[in-house]
N, C-alpha and C positions, 0 to 999 in steps of 0.2 A: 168596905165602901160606906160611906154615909149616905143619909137617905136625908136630903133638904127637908121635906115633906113630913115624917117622923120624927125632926127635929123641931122644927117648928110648930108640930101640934103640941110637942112635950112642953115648949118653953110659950106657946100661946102669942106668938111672933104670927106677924101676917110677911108674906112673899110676893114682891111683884116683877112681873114679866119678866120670869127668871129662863133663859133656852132649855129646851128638852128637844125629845126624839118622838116621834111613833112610828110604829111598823105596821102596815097596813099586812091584807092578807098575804099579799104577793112577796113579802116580804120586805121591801120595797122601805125606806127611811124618811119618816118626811117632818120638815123640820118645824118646831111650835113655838110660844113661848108660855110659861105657866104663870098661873095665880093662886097662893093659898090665904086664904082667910080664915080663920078660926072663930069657932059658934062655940059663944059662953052661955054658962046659967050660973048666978051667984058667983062669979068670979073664977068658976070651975072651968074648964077648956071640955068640952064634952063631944066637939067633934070638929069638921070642917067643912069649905064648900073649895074647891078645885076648877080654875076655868082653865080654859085652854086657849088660845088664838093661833091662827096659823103663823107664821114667821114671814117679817115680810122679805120677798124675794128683791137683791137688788144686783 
């Protein structure tokens, strides 16, 4: 399985309002959409920041 997220910090590509999942305690599915942005130093990809939104229901 590819990991969007892992992919994107290797190649320093930012991701927007891509669909994911979460699962709350109850198990329970609820639906998101994601954001990755990748945090450079000197052109190095050194980390990331992750948003979340909820999905909008229609």
């Amino acid at each position: 399985m590819i990991d969007p997220i892992n992919d994107a910090l290797r190649n320093g590509q930012d991701l927007r309002n891509k669909p994911a999942a979460l699962r709350n305690k109850k198990n329970d599915t609820i639906p998101v959409s994601f954001s990755f942005f990748p945090l450079r130093d000197n052109d190095k990809v050194v980390g990331g920041v992750v948003t979340l939104r909820l999905a909008d229901s229609e």
